[in-house]
ROVEX-599520 format. One record per residue (C-alpha): residue in three letters; x negated, y negated, z negated. Coordinates in steps of 0.05 Angstrom, whole numbers, padded with zeros to 5 digits, always signed. Each point is the difference from the previous one (the first is absolute). Example, Ala and Ser with C-alpha at 12.3 -4.5 7.8 and 13.67 -1.06 7.14 Angstrom:
ALA-00246+00090-00156;SER-00027-00069+00013;
END
This chain:
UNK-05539-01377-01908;UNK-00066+00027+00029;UNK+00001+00077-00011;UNK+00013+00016+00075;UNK-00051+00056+00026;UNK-00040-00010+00058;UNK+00010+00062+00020;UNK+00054+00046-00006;UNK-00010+00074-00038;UNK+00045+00044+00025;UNK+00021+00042-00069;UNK+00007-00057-00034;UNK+00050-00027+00046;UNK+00036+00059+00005;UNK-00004+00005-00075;UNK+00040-00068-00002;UNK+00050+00015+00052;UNK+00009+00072-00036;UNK+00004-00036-00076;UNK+00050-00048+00038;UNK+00051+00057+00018;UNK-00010+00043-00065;UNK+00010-00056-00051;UNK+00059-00018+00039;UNK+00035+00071-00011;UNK-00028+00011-00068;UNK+00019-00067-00029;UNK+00073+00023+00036;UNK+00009+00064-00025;UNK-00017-00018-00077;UNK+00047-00060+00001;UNK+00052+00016-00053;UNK+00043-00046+00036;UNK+00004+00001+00071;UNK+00030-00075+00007;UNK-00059-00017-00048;UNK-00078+00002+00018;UNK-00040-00040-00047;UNK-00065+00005+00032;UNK-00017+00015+00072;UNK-00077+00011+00011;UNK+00001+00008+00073;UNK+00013-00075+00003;UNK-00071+00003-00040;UNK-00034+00049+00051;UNK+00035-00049+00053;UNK-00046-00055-00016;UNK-00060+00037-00018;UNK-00002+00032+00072;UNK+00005-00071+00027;UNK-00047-00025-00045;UNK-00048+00058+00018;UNK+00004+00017+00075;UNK+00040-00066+00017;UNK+00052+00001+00062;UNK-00024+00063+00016;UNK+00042+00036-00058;UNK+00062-00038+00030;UNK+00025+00056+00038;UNK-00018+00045-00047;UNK+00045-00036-00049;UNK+00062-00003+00046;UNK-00005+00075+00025;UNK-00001+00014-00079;UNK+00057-00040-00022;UNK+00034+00029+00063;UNK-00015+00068-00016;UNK+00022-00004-00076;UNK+00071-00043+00012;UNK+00021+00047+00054;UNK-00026+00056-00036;UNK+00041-00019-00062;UNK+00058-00011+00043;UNK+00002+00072+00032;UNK-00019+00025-00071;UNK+00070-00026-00033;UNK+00048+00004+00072;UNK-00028+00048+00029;UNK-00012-00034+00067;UNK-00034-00046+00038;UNK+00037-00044+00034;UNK-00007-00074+00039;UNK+00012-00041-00047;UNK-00042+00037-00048;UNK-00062-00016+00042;UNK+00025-00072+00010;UNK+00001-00009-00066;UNK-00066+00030-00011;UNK-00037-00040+00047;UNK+00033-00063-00032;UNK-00025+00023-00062;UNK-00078+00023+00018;UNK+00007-00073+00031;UNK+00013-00032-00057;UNK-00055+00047-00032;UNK-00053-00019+00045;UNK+00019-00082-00004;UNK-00002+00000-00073;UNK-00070+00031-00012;UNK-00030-00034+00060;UNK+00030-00073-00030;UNK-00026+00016-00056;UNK-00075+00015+00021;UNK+00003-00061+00039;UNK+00026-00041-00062;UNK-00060+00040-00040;UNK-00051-00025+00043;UNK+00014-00075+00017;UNK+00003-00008-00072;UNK-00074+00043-00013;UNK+00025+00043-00047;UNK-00038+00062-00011;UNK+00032+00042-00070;UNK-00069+00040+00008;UNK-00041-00075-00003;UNK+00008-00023-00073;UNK+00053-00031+00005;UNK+00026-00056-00047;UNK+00067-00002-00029;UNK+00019-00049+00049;UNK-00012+00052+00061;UNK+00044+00052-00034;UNK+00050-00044-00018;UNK+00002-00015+00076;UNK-00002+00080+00029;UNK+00052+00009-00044;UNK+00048-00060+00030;UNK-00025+00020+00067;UNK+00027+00067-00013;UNK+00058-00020-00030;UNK+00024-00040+00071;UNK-00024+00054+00042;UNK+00037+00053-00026;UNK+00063-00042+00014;UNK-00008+00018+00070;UNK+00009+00069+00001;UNK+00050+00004-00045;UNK+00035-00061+00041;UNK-00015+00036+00064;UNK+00017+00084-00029;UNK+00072-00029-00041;UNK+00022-00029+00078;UNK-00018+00057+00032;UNK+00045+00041-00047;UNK+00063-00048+00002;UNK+00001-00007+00078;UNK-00018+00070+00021;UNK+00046+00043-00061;UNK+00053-00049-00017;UNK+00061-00007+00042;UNK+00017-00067+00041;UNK+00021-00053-00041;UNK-00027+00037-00070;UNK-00073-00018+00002;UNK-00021-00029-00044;UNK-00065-00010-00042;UNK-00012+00046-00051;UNK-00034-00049-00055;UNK-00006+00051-00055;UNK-00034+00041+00045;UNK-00040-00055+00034;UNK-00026-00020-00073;UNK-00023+00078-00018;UNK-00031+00004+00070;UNK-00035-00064-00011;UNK-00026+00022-00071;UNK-00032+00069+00018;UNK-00034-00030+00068;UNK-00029-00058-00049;UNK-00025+00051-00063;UNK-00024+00046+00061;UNK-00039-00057+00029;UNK-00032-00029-00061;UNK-00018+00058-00043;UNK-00011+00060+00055;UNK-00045-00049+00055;UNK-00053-00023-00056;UNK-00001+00078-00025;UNK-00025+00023+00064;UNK-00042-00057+00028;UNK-00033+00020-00064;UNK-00011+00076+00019;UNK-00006-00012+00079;UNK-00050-00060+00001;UNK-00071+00027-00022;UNK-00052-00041-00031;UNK-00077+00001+00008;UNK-00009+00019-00062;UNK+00037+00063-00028;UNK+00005-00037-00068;UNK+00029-00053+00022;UNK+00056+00051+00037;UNK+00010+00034-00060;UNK+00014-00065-00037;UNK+00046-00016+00052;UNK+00044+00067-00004;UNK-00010-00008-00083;UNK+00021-00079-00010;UNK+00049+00002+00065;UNK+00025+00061+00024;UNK+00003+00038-00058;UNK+00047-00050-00043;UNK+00044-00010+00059;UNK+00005+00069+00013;UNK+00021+00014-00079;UNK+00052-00058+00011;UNK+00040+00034+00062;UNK-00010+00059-00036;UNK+00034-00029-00061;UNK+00052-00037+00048;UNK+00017+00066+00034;UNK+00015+00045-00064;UNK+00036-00070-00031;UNK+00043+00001+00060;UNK+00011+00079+00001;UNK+00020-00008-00076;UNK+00033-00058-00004;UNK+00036+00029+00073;UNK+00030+00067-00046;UNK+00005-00033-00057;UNK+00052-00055+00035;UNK+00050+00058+00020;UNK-00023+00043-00066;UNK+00027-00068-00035;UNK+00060-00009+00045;UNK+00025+00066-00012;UNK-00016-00008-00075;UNK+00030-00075-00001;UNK+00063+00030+00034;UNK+00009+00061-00045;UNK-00005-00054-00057;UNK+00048-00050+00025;UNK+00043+00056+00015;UNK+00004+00034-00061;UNK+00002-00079-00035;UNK+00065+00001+00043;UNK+00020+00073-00021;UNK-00005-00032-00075;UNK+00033-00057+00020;UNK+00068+00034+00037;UNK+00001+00047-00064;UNK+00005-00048-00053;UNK+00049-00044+00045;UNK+00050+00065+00001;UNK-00010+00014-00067;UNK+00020-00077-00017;UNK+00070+00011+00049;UNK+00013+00073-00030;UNK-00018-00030-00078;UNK+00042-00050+00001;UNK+00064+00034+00030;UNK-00009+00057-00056;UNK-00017-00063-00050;UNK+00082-00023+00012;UNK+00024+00074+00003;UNK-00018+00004-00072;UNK+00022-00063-00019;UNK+00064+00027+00038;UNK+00009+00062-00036;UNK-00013-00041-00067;UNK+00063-00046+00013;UNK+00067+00017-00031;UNK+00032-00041+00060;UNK-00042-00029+00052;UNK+00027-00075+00008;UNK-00011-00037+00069;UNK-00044-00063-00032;UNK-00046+00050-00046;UNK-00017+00047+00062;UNK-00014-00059+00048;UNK-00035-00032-00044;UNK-00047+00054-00019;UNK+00001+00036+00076;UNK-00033-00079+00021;UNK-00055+00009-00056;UNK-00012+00066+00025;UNK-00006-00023+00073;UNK-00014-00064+00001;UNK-00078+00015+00024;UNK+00019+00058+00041;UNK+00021-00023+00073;UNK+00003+00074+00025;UNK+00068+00007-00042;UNK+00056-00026+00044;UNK+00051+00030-00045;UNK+00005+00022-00068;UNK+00074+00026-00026;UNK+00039+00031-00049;UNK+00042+00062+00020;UNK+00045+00043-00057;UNK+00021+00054+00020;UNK+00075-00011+00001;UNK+00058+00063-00002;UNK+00053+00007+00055;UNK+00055-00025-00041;UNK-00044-00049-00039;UNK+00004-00041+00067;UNK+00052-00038-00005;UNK-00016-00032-00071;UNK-00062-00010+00018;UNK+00012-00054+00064;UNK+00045-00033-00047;UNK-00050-00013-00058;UNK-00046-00019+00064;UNK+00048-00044+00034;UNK-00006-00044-00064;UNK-00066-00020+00026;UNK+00009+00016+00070;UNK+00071-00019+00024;UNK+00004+00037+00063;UNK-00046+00061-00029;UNK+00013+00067+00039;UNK-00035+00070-00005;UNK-00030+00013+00079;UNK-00017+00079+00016;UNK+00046+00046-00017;UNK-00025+00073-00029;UNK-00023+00049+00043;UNK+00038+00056-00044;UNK+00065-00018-00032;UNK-00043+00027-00077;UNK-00064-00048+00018;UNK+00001-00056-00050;UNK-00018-00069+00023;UNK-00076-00041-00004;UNK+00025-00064-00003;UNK-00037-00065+00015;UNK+00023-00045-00063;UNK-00055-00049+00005;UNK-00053-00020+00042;UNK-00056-00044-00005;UNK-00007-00046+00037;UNK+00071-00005+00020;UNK-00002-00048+00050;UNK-00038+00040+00063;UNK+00034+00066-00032;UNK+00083-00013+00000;UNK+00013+00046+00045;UNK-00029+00052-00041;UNK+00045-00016-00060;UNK+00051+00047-00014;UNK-00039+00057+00050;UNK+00016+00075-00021;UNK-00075+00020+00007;UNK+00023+00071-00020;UNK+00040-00002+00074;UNK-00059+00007+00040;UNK-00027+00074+00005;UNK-00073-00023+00001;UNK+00002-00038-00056;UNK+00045+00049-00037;UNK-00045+00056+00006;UNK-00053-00053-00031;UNK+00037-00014-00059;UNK+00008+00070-00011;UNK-00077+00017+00011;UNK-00003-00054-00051;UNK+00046+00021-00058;UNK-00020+00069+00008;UNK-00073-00016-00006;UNK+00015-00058-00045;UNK-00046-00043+00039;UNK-00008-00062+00048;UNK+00014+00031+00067;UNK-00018-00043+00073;UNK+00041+00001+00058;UNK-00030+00013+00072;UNK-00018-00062+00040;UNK+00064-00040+00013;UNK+00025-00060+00038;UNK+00021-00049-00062;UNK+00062-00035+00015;UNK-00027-00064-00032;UNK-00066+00006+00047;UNK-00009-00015+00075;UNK-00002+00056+00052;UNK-00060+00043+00006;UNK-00021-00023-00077;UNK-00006+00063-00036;UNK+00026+00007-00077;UNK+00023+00057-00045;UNK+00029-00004-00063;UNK-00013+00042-00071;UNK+00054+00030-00044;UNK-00017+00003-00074;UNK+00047+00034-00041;UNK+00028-00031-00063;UNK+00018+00049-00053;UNK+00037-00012-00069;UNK+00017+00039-00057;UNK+00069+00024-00014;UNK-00005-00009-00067;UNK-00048-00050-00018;UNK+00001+00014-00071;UNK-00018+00074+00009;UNK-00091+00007+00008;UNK+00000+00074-00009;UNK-00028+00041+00044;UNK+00066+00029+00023;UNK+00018-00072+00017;UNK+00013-00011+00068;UNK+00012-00058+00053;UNK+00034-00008+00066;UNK-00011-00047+00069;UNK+00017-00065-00014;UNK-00012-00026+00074;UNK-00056-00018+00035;UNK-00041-00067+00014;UNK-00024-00007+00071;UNK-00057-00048+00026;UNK+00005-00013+00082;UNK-00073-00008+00025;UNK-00035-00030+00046;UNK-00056+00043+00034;UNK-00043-00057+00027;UNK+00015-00043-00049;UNK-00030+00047-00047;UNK-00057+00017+00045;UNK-00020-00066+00024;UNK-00008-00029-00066;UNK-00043+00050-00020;UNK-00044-00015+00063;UNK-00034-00059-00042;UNK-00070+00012+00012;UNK-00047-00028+00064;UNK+00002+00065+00038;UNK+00065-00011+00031;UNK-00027-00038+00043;UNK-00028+00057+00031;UNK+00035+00060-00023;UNK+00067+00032+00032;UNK+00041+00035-00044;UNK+00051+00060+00011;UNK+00047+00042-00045;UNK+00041+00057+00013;UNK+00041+00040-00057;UNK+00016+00070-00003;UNK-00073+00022+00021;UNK+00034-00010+00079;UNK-00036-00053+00030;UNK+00058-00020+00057;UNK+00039-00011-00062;UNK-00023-00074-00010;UNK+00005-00035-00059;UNK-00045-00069+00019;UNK-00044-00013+00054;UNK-00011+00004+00075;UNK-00001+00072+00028;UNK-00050-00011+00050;UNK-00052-00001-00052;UNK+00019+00078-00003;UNK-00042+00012+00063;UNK-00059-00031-00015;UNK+00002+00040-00075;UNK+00018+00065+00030;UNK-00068-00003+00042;UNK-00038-00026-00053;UNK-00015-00070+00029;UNK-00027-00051-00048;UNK+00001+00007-00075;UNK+00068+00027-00035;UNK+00008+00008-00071;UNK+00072+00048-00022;UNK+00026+00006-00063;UNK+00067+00021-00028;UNK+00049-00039-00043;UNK+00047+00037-00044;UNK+00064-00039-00034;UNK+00068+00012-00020;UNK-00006+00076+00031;UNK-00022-00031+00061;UNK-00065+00006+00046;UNK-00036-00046+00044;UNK-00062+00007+00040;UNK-00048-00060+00003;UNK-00045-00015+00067;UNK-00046-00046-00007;UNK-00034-00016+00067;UNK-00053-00048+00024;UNK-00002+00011+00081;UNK-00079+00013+00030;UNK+00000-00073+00038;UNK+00003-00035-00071;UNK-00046+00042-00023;UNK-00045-00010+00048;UNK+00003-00076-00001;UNK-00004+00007-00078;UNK-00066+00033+00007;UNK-00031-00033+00064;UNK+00009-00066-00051;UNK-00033+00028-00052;UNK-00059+00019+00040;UNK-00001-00075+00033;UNK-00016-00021-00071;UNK-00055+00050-00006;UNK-00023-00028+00078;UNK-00004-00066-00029;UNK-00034+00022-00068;UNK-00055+00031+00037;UNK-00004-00052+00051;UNK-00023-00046-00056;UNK-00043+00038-00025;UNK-00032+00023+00073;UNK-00019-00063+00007;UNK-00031-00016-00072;UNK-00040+00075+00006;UNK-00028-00028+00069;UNK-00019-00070-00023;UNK-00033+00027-00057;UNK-00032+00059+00034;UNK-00021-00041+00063;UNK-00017-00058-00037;UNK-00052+00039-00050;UNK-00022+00045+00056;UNK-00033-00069+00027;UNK-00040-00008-00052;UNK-00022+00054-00036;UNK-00054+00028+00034;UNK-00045-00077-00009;UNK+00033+00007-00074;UNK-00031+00065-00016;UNK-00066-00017+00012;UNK-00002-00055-00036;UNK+00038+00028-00061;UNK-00051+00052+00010;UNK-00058-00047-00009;UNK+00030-00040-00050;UNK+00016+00070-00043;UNK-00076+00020+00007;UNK-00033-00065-00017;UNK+00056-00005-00064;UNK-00024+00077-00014;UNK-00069-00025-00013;UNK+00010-00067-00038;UNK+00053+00041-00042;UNK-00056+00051-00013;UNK-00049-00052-00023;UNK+00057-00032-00041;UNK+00010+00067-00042;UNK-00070+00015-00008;UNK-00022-00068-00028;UNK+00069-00008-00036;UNK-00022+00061-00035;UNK-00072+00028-00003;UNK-00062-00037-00022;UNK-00028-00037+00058;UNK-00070+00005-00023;UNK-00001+00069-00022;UNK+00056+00040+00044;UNK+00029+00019-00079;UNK+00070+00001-00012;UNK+00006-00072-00037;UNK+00046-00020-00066;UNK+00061+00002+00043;UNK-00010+00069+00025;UNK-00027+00026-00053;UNK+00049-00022-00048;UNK+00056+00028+00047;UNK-00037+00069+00006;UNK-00011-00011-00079;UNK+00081+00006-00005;UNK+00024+00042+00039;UNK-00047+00049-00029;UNK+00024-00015-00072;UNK+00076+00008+00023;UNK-00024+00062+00033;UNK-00034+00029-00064;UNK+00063-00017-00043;UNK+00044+00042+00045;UNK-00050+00060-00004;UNK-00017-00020-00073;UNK-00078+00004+00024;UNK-00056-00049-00017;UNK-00044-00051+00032;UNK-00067-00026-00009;UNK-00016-00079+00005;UNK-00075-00026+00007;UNK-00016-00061-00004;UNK-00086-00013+00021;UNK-00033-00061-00006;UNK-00077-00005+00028;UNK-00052-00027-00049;UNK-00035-00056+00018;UNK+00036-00018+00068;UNK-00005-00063-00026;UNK-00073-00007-00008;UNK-00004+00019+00071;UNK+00046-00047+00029;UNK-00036-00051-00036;UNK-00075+00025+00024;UNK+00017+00027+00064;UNK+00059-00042+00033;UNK+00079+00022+00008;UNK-00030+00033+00064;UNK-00042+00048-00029;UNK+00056+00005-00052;UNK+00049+00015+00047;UNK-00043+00057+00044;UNK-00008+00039-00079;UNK+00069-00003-00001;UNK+00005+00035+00067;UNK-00048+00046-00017;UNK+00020+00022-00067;UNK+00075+00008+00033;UNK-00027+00049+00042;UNK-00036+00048-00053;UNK+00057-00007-00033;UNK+00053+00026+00057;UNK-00057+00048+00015;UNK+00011+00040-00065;UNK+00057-00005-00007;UNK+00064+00051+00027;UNK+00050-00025+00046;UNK+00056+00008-00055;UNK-00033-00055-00043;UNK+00014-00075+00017;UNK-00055-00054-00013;UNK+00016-00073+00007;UNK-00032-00063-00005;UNK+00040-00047-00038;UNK-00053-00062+00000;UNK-00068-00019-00014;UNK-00040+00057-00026;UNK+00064+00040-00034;UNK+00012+00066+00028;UNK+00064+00049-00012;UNK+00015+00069+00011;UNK+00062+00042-00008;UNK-00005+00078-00006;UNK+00069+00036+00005;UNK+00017+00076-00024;UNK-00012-00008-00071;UNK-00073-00003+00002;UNK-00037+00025-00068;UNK-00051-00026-00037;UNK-00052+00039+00029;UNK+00036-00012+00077;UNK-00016-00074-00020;UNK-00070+00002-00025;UNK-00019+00039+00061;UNK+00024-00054+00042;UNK-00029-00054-00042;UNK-00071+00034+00004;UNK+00009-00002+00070;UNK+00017-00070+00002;UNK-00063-00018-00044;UNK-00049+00051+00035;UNK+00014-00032+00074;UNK-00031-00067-00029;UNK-00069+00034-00026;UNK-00029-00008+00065;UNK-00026-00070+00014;UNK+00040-00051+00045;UNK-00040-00034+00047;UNK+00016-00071+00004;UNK-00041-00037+00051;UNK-00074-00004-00030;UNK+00040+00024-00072;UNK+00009+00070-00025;UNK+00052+00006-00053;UNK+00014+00054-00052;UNK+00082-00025-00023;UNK+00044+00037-00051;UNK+00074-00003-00014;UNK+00043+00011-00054;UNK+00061+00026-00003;UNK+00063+00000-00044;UNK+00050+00054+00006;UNK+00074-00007-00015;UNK+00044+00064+00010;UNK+00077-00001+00008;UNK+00046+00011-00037;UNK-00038+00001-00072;UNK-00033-00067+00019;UNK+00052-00040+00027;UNK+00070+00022+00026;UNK+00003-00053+00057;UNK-00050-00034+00045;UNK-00014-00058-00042;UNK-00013+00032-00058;UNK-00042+00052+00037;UNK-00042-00054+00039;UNK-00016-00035-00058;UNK-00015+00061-00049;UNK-00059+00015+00059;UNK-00018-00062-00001;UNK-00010-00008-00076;UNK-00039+00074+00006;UNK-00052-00035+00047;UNK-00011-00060-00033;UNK-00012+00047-00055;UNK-00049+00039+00037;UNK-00029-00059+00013;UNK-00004-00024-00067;UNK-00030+00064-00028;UNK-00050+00008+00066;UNK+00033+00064+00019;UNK+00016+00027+00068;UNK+00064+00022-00023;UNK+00056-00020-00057;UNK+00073+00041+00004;UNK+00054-00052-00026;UNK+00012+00026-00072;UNK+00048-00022-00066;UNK-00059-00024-00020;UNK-00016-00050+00057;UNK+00074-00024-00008;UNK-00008-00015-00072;UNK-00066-00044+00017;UNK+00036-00027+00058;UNK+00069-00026-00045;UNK-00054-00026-00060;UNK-00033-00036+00047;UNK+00056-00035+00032;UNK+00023-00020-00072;UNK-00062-00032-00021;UNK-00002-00035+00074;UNK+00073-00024-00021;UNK-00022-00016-00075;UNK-00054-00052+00020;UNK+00044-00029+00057;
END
């Protein structure tokens, strides 16, 4: 690639090594992602300072990548260190072999982007580029795993290597043409100016359009993973609600059923407890428990020991006047047995539950408990609903009243519950912690460490609050800021490989019609000016007279329209004459067509010469002459203009040796009396002249009378036929 200077100019130089250095920190700072850099122009001003002053911008080049890396470095740490400047150096190495590789690739294949070139040559800067800008990235990722990564961790960073790679390559390919087409200066200051407006300009409004794509499409990634999160979130919000609401339903779905039973039979209430619970896997216990009188105990083990031989009441009262919550039935039996027969009403929690619950006549929750039917360190609680019945079922008044029949109990699984609500695709990502009583040491699911990380705001967290059975729990929702930031820096790899794509399309294109447009222009130039002038000729001989300049029957008849549409929207009139010349065919005959033809110019001219630029004469053939006056003319309006039409030809036409003396006559047709469309109009003039004509008059003005003549005569013409 042949743009090297001869000489070197000093500002222009220091313009590159200073454009090299600013870039770098602009294009840093207005990153929306710092893992993510989608287009690095001082890989551009890299080669173009090659290009331009040759080796002699090498050292230029490394003290600039040196200066920016270790700058950069002291900017986020604070300090400047060894291994900072190692890995500096390693990387304004890499800096320095990549553009230099790359002019050297440039010019042993004689490509010159400034040289028209073909689509072949771009096609080839742009692969050139493409393995080029491997090497710094190769070179810059091993720097940073050997010099920041401990022994036995480094590895390659490939994620990183790939959006290194991608912003040297867009840098190279659309920044280096831009300003080879604003540094190098042509002879002529057109030909720079086409430059900067077919090259630079485009490439300049494509960066620009990459920038502000990559600074919105940067915000809008974490706008949308907040939003995305809040969504999912509150999807899972939904999704816990309705799940409790299913587990609370259908308990207080068998507690009416309960309360509706005379006497609650073993088969009946296991086999509607399994309907109830049968898609539920949070319930790990569901059980029947009357309330049962001190010295009601005794007949009650004995009914029981009919089903269950060695049936015994466990838990005595804590008061010798507490009645007794007995466990009569449970469902399913088989992982519950020890249960059976369990004097719920012996254990102060759960008493002071079932009396929260009869007093408030409500479904009342335990605290978080250990389940005896679960493993260690799996949390449950358990709801009391409270069955009442009517003493007297036969009494509805309003003075009726009922008492506590006993109380049906459902043993729950908390993760059970929790984790088959957690259907949807973000638990793959998102932690979840729950705490009751608005105390967030007391846990109800989760790990506790995710407490830290919400407490200082880390990440995204969603809370919301759960209220059942007179019970509260807290929801965290929590997505920690490493998966965050791997959710975004993917996103934006998809945008890096969108606008790779299309880098490399806008630069073929650009590049490739850049080549040729300047030979194209000037001969779409010449083409357009020679087509100007045949397509000029074509419209004057496709409609004007080409003997006389007059409009001809085309023209005419157009004009002859659009007036009459014209005159019926302002209800105005219009004047048609039709002239013939008397005796143009004597002179044709005596004289020749030529001498024919030069009175036709000439009595053209007399006639355009009196009359007003309103008024439109054409020539429809032969000797036949029209004229259209607009505005309603009168009859006086058109006898002036007719005695200027016949006083123009009192003066004698010279025709070669010949002096002629010609007259005209003229019939007049006038819209809309005469004819209410162009036909009829036309040939009411026409019929006017030939009367004239006929009657060796000047002038005839189409009558009823004319018409008459004109219909007898075509029905004698048709008689004799």
């Amino acid at each position: 690639m042949n743009v090297e200077s001869h000489r070197i100019s000093k500002s222009k130089y220091l313009l590159c090594f200073l454009l090299y250095i600013g870039s770098a920190c602009l294009f840093a700072i207005y990153s929306p992602q710092a893992q993510v850099v989608s287009l690095w122009p001082p890989a551009g001003v890299a080669l173009v300072g090659c290009l331009l002053f040759g080796f002699r911008f090498l050292p230029a080049l490394f003290v600039g990548s040196l200066l920016f890396n270790s700058g950069s470095a002291i900017w986020n740490n604070g300090a400047l260190t060894p291994t900072v400047l190692e890995a500096s150096g390693v990387i304004a190495l890499g800096s320095i072999t990549q553009a230099w590789a790359n002019v050297w690739l440039l010019r042993y294949y004689r490509i010159n982007i400034l040289d028209a070139p073909s689509y072949k040559q771009v096609s080839l800067f742009i692969v050139i580029a493409g393995v080029c800008c491997l090497i710094n990235a190769l070179m810059g990722n091993a720097a940073l795993a050997y010099f920041y990564s401990e022994a036995g961790q480094r590895q390659m960073d490939w994620v990183n290597l790939l959006t290194w790679w991608g912003g040297d390559f867009l840098g190279v390919i659309l920044v280096a043409p831009l300003l080879l087409g604003l540094f190098t200066r042509k002879p002529d200051k057109s030909d720079s100016k086409h430059v900067w407006i077919s090259l630079s300009l485009p490439l300049f409004i494509i960066i620009s359009a990459f920038q502000v794509a990559q600074l919105y499409f940067g915000d809008s990634v974490v706008i949308n993973t907040k939003n995305n999160f809040n969504l999912q979130a509150e999807a899972l919000e939904n999704n816990f609600k309705r799940d409790m609401d299913s587990y609370t339903q259908a308990l207080d779905q068998l507690t009416v059923w309960v309360a509706q039973q005379k006497e609650v039979s073993k088969e009946e209430f296991f086999t509607r407890s399994r309907q109830l619970t049968e898609h539920l896997p949070g319930i790990k216990g569901i059980s029947w428990n009357p309330l049962i009188e001190p010295d009601e105990v005794a007949a009650f083990e004995q009914t029981m020991q009919h089903a269950y031989p060695d049936f015994k009441i466990k838990g005595q009262p804590l008061l010798p006047t507490d009645p007794l919550v007995v466990v009569k039935y449970i469902q399913p039996l088989e992982s519950n047995w020890e249960a059976l027969g369990f004097n719920v009403y012996a254990n102060p929690a759960r008493k002071k539950s079932m009396q929260m619950a009869k007093k408030l006549r409500a479904d009342v929750a335990t605290d978080i408990i250990q389940l005896v039917q679960l493993e260690k360190n799996d949390p449950g609680f358990l709801i009391f609903s409270p069955v009442f019945q009517s003493v007297d079922p036969a009494d509805d008044s309003m003075g009726g009243y009922d008492s506590l029949k006993g109380f049906v109990v459902g043993g729950f699984q908390v993760s059970a519950i929790l984790e088959s609500s957690l259907r949807l695709s973000v638990q793959k990502y998102m932690d979840l912690y729950v705490y009751e009583k608005g105390n967030p040491t007391d846990r109800v699911y989760g790990d506790t460490a995710l407490l830290t990380a919400i407490n200082a705001q880390q990440g995204l967290n969603h809370q919301f609050i759960m209220k059942h059975a007179q019970h509260e729990w807290t929801f965290n929702l929590h997505v920690p800021e490493r998966v965050i930031t791997a959710l975004q820096v993917g996103d934006m790899l998809g945008f890096l490989a969108v606008q790779a794509l299309f880098g490399i399309l806008a630069v073929l294109i650009t590049l490739s019609a850049f080549g040729y447009h300047e030979r194209l222009s000037r001969l779409v130039d010449s083409r357009t000016d020679e087509l100007k002038r045949v397509n000029d000729q074509l419209h004057h001989y496709a409609f004007y007279d080409s003997l006389t300049g007059l409009p001809n029957r085309r023209l005419f008849l157009d004009r002859l329209k659009q007036a009459l549409e014209l005159s019926q929207r302002n209800h105005s009139g219009v004047a048609l004459l039709y002239m013939d010349l008397n005796g143009f065919k004597a002179v044709n005959d005596s004289l020749g067509h030529e001498q024919g033809d030069q009175l036709l110019i000439e009595v053209s001219r007399r006639f355009n010469h009196v009359l007003r630029h309103s008024d439109t004469l054409g020539r429809l053939g032969g000797d036949e002459f029209t004229l259209l006056l607009p505005n309603s003319p009168s009859q006086k309006d058109i006898m002036l203009i007719v005695n200027k039409l016949t006083g123009c030809l009192e003066e004698p036409i010279i025709l070669g040796d010949s002096s002629l003396v010609i007259e005209n006559s003229i019939g007049v047709a006038i819209f809309p009396q005469d004819g209410s469309n162009l036909v009829e109009l036309m040939a009411a003039a026409d019929t006017a002249m030939y009367a004239a004509k006929k009657q060796s008059e000047t002038v005839c003005f189409y009558s009823q009378k004319l018409k008459a003549e004109a219909i007898a005569a075509l029905d004698k013409h048709q008689t004799e036929a």
